[in-house]
N, C-alpha and C positions, 0 to 999 in steps of 0.2 A: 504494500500500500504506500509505502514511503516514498517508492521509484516514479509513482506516477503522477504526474504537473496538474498544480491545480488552478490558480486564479492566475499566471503566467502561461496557461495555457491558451484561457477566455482572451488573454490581453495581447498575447498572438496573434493568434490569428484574428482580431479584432485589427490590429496594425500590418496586418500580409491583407485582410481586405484593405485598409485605405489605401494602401501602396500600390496594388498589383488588382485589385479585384476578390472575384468569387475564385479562380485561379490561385490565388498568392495568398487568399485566407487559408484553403485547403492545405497547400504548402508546408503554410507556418503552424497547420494544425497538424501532421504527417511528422514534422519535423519536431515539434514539441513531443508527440504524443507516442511515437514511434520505437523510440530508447528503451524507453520505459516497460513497454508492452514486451518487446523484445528480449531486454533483460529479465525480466521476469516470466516467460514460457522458457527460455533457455535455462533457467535455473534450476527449473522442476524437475526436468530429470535428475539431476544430480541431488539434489537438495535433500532424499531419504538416506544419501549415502554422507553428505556433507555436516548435516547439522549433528551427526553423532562423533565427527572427527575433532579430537582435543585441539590441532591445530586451528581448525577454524572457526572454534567458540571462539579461542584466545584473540584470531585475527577479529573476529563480531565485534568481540569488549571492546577493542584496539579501535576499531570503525565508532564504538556507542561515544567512547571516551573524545575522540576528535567532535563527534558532532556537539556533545555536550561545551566543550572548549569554542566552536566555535558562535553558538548562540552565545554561552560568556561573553565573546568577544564582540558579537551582535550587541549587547546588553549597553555594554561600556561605549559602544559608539553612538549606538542612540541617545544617552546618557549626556553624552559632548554634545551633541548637534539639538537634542528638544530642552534640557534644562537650564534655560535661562534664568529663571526667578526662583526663590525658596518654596513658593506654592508649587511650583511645577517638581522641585524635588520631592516634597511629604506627599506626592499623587504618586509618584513613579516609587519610594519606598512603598508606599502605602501598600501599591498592588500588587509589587513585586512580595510584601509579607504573605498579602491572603492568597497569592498562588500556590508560594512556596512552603511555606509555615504552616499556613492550616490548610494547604490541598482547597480551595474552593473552588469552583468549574470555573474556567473561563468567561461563562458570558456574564457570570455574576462579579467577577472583575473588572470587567469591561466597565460594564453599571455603576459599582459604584467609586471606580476611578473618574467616570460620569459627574455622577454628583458631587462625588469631593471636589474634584476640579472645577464645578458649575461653583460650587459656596465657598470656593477660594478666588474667584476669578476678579478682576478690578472690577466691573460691571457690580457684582452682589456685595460680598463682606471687602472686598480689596483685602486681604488676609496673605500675609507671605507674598506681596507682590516687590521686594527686595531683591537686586538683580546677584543672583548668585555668585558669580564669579564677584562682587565688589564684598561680599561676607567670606566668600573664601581667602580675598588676598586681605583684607582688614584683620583677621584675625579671629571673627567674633563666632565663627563655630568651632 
């Protein structure tokens, strides 16, 4: 389920139709969707013989372990580039706690990083609207 494209798939071939047509949407959807399908029936055969070999649980951990490092590193760059203000960091710990910390689903993340963000925003309470980089280099966290 992981090999196969999901909203870069829509946004493909969405951009092979403006570019090329009904032709070049098709393309970009062959081409997005095609890897995936393929790696995955090529797999099968092997895969009753594979997933019992000590060598390639270890190489899977080895594959879990990068991906897990590279959302980390997703994290930390979204982090640079959305938090500009002290409100915009207690949203992003915020929901990064109820993800992590207490397992809560996603969309109820979504929601209420929603609302925190809505009752911190300058528009409502003006709360934490403090430009973060000028409390990081002052000292005061």
């Amino acid at each position: 389920a992981q090999l196969m494209p999901g909203s870069f798939l829509n946004f493909s071939s969405y951009l092979g139709g403006v570019y090329q047509g009904v032709g070049g949407g098709l393309l970009a959807y062959l081409g997005m969707f095609a890897p995936g399908v393929i790696l995955t029936f090529g797999m099968v055969p092997f895969w009753a013989r594979l997933r019992h070999a000590k060598w390639f649980k270890s190489s899977l951990n080895g594959v879990n372990a990068s991906a897990i490092g590279f959302l980390g590193a997703a994290c930390i760059i979204l982090w640079v580039g959305a938090v500009v203000t002290a409100a915009d960091a207690m949203v992003f710990i915020i929901a990064g706690t109820l993800a992590v910390v207490y397992d809560i689903s996603a969309s109820f993340v979504i929601l209420a990083g929603g609302i925190f963000g809505a009752v911190l925003h300058a528009d409502t309470l003006n709360l934490g609207q403090v430009e973060w980089c000028t409390l990081v280099k002052g000292g005061d966290l």
